[in-house]
C-alpha angles and dihedrals in degrees: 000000000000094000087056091045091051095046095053097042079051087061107047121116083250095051092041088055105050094043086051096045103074108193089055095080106047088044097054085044093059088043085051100051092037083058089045101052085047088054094042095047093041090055092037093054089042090043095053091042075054091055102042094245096125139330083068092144090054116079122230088244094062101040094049087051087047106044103025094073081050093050095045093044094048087044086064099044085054086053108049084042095037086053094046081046094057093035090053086052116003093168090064102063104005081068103041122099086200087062088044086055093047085051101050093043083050088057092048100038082056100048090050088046098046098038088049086051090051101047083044090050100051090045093060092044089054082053104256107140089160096107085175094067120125085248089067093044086102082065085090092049089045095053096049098046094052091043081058095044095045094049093044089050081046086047094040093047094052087039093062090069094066101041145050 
């Protein structure tokens, strides 16, 4: 069922386009690893914030409200030019259990990411500004656990051109 997806999204006017126009591919490659360098540098420099590691003058607060816009703008960046990318050549990635792994750690990565700004945001509300608290003791385990997640969806990414 998915080799006869793939084949007619292969053959669809969009796909056709964007595997005749030569130039397409290799610019909506470029879009997508510049987004993907903004998303990895904005969660490396929260999750270490997270850890402990730098940032440490800066409070949790500040840097989330820095670096997340960053992260969601360049989420959906990865989306419009991750989607051209498949459309171009759904057979490359569609197929791919690499792709279907990148896919599942980027879940994942999202769900960590939005469920930690949504606990930090209801604390403050409440009023709790004391990120050192033993509540926010799991931020390291959060950190970790996303940095994990962002450079396995990088690996995973770079990973899908050499297999499948």
């Amino acid at each position: 069922m998915l080799d006869e997806f793939n084949t007619w999204l292969g053959a669809t006017p969009l796909s056709l386009l964007i595997q005749k126009v030569l130039w397409i591919i290799p610019t909506v490659q470029t879009v997508h690893i510049l987004a993907i360098s903004a998303v990895l540098a904005s969660m490396a420099m929260f999750d270490l914030r997270l850890l402990g590691l730098v940032g440490t003058r800066h409070s949790i607060v500040s840097l989330s409200r820095r670096f997340m816009p960053w992260l969601w703008g360049s989420l959906i960046v990865l989306a419009v030019s991750g989607s051209i990318l498949i459309i171009g050549e759904p057979k490359r990635a569609l197929g791919n259990s690499v792709f279907l792994a990148k896919m599942c750690l980027l879940a994942a990565a999202i769900l960590l990411t939005l469920g930690f700004q949504i606990i930090l945001k209801r604390d403050l509300a409440g009023g709790n500004t004391d990120l050192a608290s033993p509540h926010f003791a799991a931020a390291k385990i959060v950190g970790l656990l996303s940095l994990v997640l962002w450079v396995g969806i990088a690996v995973a990414g770079r990973l899908i051109a050499y297999t499948g």
